[in-house]
C-alpha positions in Angstrom: 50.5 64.8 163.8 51.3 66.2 167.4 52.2 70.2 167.8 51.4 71.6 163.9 53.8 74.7 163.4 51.7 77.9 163.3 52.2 79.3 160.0 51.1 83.1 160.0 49.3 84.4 157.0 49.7 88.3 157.8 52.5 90.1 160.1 52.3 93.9 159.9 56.3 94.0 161.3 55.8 96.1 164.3 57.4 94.1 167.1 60.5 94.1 168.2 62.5 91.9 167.7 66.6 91.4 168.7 69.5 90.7 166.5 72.2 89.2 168.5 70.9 91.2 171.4 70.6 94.5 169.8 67.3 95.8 169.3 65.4 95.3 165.9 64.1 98.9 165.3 60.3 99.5 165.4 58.5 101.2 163.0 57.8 104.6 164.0 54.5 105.9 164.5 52.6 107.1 161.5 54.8 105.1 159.4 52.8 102.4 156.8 51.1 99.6 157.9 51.7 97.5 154.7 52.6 93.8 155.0 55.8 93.0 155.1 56.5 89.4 152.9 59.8 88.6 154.2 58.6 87.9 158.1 55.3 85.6 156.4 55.6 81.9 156.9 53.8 78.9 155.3 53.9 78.6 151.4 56.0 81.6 150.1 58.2 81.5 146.4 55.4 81.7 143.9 52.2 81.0 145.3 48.7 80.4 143.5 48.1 83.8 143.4 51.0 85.1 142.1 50.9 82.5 139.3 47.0 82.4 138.5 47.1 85.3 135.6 49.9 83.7 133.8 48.1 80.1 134.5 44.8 81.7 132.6 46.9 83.4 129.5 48.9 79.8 129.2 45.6 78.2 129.1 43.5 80.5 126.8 42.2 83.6 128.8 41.5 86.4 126.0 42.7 89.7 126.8 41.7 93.0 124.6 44.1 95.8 125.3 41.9 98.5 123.5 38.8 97.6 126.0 40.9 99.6 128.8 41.8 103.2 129.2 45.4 104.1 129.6 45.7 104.9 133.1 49.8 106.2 133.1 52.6 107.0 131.5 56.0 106.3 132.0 59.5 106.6 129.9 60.3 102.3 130.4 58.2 99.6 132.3 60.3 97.0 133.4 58.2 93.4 133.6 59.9 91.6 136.3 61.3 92.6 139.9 64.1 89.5 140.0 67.9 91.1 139.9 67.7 91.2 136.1 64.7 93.8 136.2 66.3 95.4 138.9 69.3 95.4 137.4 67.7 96.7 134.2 65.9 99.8 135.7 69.2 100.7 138.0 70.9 101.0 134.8 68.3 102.9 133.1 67.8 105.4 136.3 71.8 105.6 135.9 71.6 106.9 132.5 68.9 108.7 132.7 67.6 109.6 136.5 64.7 112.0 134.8 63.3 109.2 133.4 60.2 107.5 135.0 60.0 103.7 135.4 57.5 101.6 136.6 58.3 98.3 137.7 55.8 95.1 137.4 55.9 91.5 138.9 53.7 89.1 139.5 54.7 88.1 142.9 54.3 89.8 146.7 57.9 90.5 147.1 60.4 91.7 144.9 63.6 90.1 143.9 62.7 86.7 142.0 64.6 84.1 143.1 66.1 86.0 145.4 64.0 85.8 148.3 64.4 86.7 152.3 63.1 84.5 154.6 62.8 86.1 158.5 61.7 84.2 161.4 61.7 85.3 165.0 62.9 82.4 167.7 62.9 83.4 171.4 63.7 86.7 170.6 66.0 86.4 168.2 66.2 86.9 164.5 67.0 84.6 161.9 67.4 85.8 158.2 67.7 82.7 155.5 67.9 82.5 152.2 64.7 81.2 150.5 65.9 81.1 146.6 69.2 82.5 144.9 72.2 81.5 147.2 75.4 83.1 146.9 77.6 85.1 144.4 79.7 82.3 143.0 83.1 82.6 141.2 83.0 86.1 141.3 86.3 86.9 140.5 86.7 84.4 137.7 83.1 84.3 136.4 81.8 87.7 136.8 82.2 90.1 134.2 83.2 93.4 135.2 79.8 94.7 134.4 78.5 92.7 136.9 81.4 93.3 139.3 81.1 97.1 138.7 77.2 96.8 139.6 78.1 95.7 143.3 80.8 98.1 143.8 78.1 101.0 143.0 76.1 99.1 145.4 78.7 98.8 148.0 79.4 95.5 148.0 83.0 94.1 148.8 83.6 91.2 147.6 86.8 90.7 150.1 84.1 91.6 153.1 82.8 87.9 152.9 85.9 86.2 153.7 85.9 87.4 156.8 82.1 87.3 157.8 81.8 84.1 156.7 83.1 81.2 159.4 84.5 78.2 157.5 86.1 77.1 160.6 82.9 77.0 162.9 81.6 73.9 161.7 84.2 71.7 161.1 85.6 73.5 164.4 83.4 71.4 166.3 84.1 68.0 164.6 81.0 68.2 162.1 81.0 66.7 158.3 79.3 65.3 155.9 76.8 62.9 156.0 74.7 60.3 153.9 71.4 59.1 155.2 70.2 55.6 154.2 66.5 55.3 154.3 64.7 52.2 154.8 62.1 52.2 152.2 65.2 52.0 149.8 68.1 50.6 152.1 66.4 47.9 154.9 67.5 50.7 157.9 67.3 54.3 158.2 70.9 54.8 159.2 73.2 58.1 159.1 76.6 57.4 158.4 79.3 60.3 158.8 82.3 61.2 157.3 81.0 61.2 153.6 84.0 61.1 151.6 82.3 62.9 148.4 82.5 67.0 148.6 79.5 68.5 147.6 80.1 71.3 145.3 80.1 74.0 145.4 81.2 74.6 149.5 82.0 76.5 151.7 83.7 73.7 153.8 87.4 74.0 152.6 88.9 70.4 151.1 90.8 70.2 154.1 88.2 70.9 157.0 86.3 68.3 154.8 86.7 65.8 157.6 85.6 63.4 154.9 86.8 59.4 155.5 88.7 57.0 153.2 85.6 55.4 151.1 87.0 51.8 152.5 85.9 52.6 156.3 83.0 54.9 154.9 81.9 51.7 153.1 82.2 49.4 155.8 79.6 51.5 157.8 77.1 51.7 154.5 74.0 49.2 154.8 75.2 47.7 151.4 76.0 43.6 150.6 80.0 43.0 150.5 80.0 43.0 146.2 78.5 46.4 146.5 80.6 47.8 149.2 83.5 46.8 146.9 82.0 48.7 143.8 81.3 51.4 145.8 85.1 51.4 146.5 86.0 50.8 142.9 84.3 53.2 142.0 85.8 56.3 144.4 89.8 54.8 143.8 90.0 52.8 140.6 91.5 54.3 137.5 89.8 52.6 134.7 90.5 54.5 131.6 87.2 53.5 129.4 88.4 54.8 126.2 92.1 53.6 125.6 93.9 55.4 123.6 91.0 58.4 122.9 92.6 61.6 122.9 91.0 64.2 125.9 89.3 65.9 123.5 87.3 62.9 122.5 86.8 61.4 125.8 85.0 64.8 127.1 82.6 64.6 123.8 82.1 61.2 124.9 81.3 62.1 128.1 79.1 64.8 127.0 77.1 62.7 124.9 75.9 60.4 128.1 74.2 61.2 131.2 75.8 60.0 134.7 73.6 57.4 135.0 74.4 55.8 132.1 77.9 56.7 132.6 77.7 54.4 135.8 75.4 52.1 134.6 77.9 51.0 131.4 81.2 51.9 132.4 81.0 50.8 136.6 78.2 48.2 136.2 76.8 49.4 139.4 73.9 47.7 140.9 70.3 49.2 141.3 70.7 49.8 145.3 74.0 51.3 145.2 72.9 53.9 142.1 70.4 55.1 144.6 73.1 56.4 146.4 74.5 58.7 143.2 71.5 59.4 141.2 70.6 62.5 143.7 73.8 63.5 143.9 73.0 66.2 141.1 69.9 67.5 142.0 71.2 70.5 144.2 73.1 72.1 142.2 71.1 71.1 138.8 67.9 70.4 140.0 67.8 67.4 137.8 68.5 63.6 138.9 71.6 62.4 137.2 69.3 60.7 134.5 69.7 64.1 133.0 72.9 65.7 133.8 75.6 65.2 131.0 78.5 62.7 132.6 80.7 66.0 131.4 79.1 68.1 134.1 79.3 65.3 136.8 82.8 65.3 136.4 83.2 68.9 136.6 81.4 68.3 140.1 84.4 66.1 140.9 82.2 63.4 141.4 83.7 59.7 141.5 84.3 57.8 138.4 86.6 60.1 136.6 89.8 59.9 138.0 91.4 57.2 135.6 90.6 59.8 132.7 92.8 62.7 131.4 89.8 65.5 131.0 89.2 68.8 131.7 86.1 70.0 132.1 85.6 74.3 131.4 83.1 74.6 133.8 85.1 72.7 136.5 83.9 74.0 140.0 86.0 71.9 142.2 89.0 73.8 141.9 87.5 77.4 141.9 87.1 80.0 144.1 85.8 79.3 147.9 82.3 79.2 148.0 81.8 81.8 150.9 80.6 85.3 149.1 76.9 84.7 150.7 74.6 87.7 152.4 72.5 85.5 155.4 69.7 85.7 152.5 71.5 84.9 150.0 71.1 87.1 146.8 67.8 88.5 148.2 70.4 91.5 149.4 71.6 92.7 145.9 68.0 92.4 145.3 67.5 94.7 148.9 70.4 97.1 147.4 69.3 97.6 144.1 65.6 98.3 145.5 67.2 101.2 148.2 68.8 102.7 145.3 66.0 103.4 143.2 63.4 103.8 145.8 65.6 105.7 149.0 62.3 105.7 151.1 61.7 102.0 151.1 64.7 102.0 153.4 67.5 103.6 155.2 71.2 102.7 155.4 74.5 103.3 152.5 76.5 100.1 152.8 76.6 96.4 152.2 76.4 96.0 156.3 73.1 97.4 157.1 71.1 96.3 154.2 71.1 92.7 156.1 69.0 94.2 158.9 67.4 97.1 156.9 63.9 97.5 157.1 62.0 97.7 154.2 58.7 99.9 154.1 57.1 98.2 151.3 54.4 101.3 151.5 57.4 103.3 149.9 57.9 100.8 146.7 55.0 102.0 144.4 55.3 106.1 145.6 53.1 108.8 143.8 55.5 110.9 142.1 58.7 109.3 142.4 61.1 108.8 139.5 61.2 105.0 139.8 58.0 102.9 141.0 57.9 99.3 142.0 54.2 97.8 141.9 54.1 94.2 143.2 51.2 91.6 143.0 51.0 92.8 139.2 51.2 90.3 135.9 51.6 91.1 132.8 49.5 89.6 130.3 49.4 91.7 127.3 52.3 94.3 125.2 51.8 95.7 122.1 53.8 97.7 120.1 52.8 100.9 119.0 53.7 104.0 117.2 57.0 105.4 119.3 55.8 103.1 122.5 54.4 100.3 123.8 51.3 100.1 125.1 51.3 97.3 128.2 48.1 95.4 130.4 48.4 94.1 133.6 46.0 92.4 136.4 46.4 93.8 139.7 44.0 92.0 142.3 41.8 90.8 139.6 41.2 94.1 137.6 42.9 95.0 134.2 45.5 98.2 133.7 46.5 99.7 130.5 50.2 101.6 130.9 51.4 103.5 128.0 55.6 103.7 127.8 58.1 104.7 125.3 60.0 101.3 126.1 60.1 98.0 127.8 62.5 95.8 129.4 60.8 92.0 129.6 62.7 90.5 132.6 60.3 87.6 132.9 60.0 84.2 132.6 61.3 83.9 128.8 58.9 80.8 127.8 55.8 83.3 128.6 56.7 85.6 126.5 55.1 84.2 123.5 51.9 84.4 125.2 52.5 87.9 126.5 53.4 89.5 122.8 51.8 88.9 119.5 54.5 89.8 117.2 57.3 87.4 117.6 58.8 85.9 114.8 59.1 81.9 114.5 62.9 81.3 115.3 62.7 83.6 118.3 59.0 81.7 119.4 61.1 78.3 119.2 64.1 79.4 120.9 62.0 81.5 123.7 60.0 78.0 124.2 62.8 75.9 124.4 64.6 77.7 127.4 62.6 75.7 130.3 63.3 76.0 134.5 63.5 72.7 136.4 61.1 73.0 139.8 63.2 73.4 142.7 61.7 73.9 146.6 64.2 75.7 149.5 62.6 75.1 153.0 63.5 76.7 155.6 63.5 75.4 159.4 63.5 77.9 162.1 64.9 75.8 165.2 65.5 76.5 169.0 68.7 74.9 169.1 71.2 72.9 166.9 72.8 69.9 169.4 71.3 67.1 167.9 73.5 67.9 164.9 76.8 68.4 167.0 75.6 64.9 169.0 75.1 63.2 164.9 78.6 64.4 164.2 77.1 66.3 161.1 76.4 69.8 159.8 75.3 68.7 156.2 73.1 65.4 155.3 72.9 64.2 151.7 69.7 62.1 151.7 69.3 60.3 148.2 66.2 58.8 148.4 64.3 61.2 151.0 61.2 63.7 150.1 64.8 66.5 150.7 68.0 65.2 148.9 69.8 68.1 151.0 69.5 69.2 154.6 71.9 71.0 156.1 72.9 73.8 158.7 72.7 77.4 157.7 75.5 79.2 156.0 77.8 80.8 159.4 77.7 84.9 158.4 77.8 87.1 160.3 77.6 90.7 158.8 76.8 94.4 160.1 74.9 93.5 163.1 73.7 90.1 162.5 75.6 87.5 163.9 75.6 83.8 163.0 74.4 81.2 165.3 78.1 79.9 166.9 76.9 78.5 170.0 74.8 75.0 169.1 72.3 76.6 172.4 71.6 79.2 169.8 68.4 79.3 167.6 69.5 78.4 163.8 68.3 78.5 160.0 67.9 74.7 158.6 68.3 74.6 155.0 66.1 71.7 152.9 66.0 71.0 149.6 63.1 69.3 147.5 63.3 68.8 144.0 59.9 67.2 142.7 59.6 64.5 140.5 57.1 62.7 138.0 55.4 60.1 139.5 56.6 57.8 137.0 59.8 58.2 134.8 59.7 59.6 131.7 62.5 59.5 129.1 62.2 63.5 127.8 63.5 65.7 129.7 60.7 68.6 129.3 58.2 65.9 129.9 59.4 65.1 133.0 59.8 68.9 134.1 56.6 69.5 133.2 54.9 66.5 134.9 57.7 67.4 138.3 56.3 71.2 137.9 52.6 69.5 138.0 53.3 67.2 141.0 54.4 70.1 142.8 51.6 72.6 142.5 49.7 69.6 143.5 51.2 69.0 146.8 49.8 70.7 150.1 51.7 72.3 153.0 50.9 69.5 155.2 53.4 67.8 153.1 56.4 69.4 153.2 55.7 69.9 157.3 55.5 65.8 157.3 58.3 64.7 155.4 60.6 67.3 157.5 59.4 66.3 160.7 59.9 62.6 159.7 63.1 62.7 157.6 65.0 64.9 160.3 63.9 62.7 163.2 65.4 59.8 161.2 68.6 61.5 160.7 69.2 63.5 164.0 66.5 61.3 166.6 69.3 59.6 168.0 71.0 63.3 169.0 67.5 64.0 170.5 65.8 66.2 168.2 62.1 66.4 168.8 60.3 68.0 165.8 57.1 68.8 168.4 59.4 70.8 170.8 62.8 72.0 168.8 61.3 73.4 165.7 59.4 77.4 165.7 58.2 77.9 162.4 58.4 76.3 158.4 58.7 78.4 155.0 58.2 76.7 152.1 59.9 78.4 148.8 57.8 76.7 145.6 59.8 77.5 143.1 57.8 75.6 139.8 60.1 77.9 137.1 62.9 77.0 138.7 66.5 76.5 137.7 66.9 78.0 133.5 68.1 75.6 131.2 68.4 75.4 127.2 68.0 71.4 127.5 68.4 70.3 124.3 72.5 71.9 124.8 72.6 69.5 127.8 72.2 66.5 124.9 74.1 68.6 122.1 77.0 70.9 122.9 77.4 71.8 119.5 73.9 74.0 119.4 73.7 76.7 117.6 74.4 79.7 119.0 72.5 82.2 116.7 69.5 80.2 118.2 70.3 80.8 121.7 70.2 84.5 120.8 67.8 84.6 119.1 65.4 84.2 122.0 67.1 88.1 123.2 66.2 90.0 120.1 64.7 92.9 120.6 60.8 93.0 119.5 60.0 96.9 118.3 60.6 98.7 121.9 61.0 95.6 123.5 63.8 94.3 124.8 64.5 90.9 126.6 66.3 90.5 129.6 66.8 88.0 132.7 68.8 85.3 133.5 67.0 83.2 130.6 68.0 85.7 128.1 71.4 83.9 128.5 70.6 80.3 129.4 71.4 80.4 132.4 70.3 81.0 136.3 73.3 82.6 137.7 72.6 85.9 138.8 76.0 87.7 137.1 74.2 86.6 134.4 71.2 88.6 134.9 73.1 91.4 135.4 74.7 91.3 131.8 71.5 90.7 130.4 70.4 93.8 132.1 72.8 96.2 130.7 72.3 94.8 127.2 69.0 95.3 127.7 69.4 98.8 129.0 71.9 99.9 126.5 69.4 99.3 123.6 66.9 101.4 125.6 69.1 104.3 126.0 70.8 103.6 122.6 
């Protein structure tokens, strides 16, 4: 393979670099030399070592917490540096800023999910998102917990609609596209114009620049009798179930995956469900196999619109999809850390946290109130007279912490393995919340015209190694600007969403085997399928992966999306076992986005304050 990307293993963070043409400060002399994991390239997300500990527990590793000396003290340990630990020890410093709090997690950065990507291109910086995407909804879904979080962290929700560009893309003619591959199609072939939205968007419905399905049809490698499916499909208004009341028709539709869905009630062929089985994997991380027809619908995607339902969830009619930092989440993340450790990094507002740098020396400080220790897993936590008594492995050597209480912001499933004493119905409900595997890659390139010369900013590719590449998100906030000129180095986004190598009819059986598959996969193959799959698509606009492209991150997320899956299948689950899984264990308390079945980040925060109000009492 001609021209391998360098992928850097170390970068201490002392060059300059320009935003925009403003200098990217240095660090000044005497300051810490520590790595910094936002600017590193190559594998990132969780990476063997972060996940190794946990791995060994999972698979029988015995761990005797009275063999170790405790080594500290603190008030509260918080197990997990995602926005629900930090979250959970923000609201804890609140209440009580005397308190000391020492903060664990597994990984090399802090934030979870929420992770900053940096590259440097010709002098330029580019910040991408490598994880948690945007604050979605937040004026409908947030609570005002969550809402009163960012406002203490300075963040204005009303700020975005002006940083973001809606118009930029669509400004220059770009839309939609779908790319037919030939392995599954006869021809690789890009067709433009992609009448279907994908939701959630930032593209407003009406700089769409989507076609009428007829002439998007006509250019689709498909036989005539599927081309006219295809169109039945997007305009007919078959009612299936005449004279079933809305109510009914939504159960029914919530009893039957999307695939089925089209399979019974459309009778489309195999070739042309190719073309919709991905289209759920985005935003789901799970083929449409396993998405509930219900939730396809609320996607607003085709085969709906001859039935009188209304979805709760419905996202196509809800608030503009534009309330995104340039890293996505990683920035409440960034916020939450400057509040409780102020030396880490300077700055006050919601602007100069994009371009703040972080001295990760700072994080874990001798004698500060609040201490954030990275590279650290949890593998053991006891209860014990007035306290818990917690272990953790910090480059291969055990630590015994001593606290009056813990907040368990983790992964919820490893819980069991983590803590002796849980009772059965909270075991079962703890195992039953599982993550789908989900991978963000990110594409530093020199310039974006082969897009502009395709016609496209965003390629849906249904049977490719990505389902999703597209053009960064155009923000532009404090003194970061957004690539506007297509001369102009630029962020490519890419999603891959791994799966068994055979199908497999239970949903945690296939996650599982997905999660599997993906550990199993080197570097070399994300590079090839990117270099492959986006000369396909954007050859013909003269993209040359050997020249245009500067560097590759690969986010591995194998805990990915959080799902309760057996309430995909059964709406009607109990509740009391859904909360179960959040009861509080002696001086433990449960947090995270898992605590409440979900992986939206408001929902993280919630959990948080819960968490920290039965701390504080």
């Amino acid at each position: 393979m001609p021209s391998k990307i360098t992928r850097r293993d170390f970068i201490d963070g002392v060059a300059c670099t320009v935003v925009a043409g403003i200098a990217y400060p240095k660090l000044v002399h005497g300051a810490s030399t520590a790595p910094y994991p936002p600017a590193l390239t190559g594998f990132r997300g969780s990476r063997e070592p972060d996940y190794a500990a946990a791995h060994a527990l999972r698979d029988g590793a015995k761990y005797r917490i009275d063999d170790y000396p405790v080594s500290e003290e603190f008030n509260c340990a918080v197990v997990g540096a995602g926005i629900g630990g930090l979250a959970s020890a923000y609201f804890l410093h609140k209440s009580r800023p005397s308190s000391r709090i020492l903060i664990l997690d597994n990984h090399d950065d802090f934030g979870g999910h929420a992770r900053r990507n940096e590259f440097e291109v010709d002098g330029r910086l580019l910040i991408g998102y490598g994880g948690s995407e945007s604050i979605q909804s937040p004026k409908s879904g947030w609570s005002r917990t969550a809402l009163g979080l960012l406002a203490e962290l300075g963040v204005r929700i009303d700020r975005f609609e002006k940083a973001t560009d809606t118009n930029l893309y669509p400004g220059l003619g770009l839309s939609s596209g779908l790319m037919f591959e030939r392995e599954a199609f006869g021809i690789d072939k890009l067709v433009t114009g992609d009448p279907q939205r994908n939701l959630p968007s930032d593209i407003p419905e009406r700089l769409h620049h989507g076609r009428p399905i007829a002439a998007f049809a006509a250019d689709c490698p498909l036989s005539p009798e599927q081309r006219r499916k295809l169109i039945d499909l997007y305009t007919a208004r078959r009612d299936i179930l005449p004279g079933a009341s809305p109510r009914e028709r939504l159960a029914m539709l919530e009893s039957i995956s999307y695939a089925e869905f089209l399979r019974k009630y459309w009778q489309l062929d195999a070739t042309t469900l190719k073309m919709l089985l991905g289209r759920t994997l985005d935003l789901f991380a799970l083929t449409a196999d396993f998405v509930p027809a219900a939730s396809a619908a609320s996607c607003a995607l085709p085969g709906f619109q001859g039935l009188d339902i209304a979805a709760e969830d419905d996202i196509s009619n809800t608030e503009p999809y534009i309330y995104h930092f340039p890293d996505g989440n990683a920035s409440i993340a960034r916020l939450l850390v400057r509040k409780l450790c102020p030396h880490a990094a300077s700055g006050s507002t919601m602007d100069d946290i994009v371009t703040a740098r972080f001295d990760y020396g700072q994080l874990d400080r001798q004698g500060a109130p609040v201490r954030l220790r990275l590279s650290s897993t949890v593998v053991q936590l006891r209860n014990r007279e007035a306290g818990v008594d917690l272990l953790y492995i910090n480059g291969g050597e055990a630590h015994r912490v001593r606290c009056r209480n813990v907040i368990y912001s983790g992964y919820d499933a490893m819980l069991p393995y983590v803590c002796a004493d849980i009772p059965p119905l909270q075991r079962e409900s703890l195992a039953s919340c599982i993550r789908a595997p989900l991978v963000y890659v990110n594409v530093a390139v020199r310039n974006w015209r082969p897009w502009v010369a395709r016609g496209v900013h965003y390629i849906f590719n249904p049977t490719g190694f990505y389902s999703v590449m597209k053009l960064d998100y155009p923000v532009s906030l404090g003194q970061y600007r957004c690539a506007h000129d297509p001369n102009e180095p630029i962020v490519l986004h890419l999603v891959h969403i791994p799966q068994p190598p055979h199908p497999l009819p239970d949903r945690r059986a296939t996650l599982r085997a997905a999660r599997q598959v993906l550990y199993g996969r080197p570097f070399s193959d994300f590079e090839t399928a990117l270099r492959d799959e986006l000369g396909r698509a954007l050859g013909a606009g003269g993209f040359d992966a050997a020249r245009d492209i500067s560097a590759i991150t690969v986010n591995r997320w194998g805990h990915g999306y959080a799902y309760d899956l057996d309430r995909l299948s059964d709406p009607t689950r109990s509740e009391e076992f859904a909360a179960a899984s959040r009861t509080r264990l002696g001086r433990i308390s449960v947090a995270g986005s898992d605590a409440a079945w979900t992986a939206y980040a408001h929902a993280a925060i919630d959990e948080a304050y819960r968490a920290s109000r039965e701390v504080v009492g």
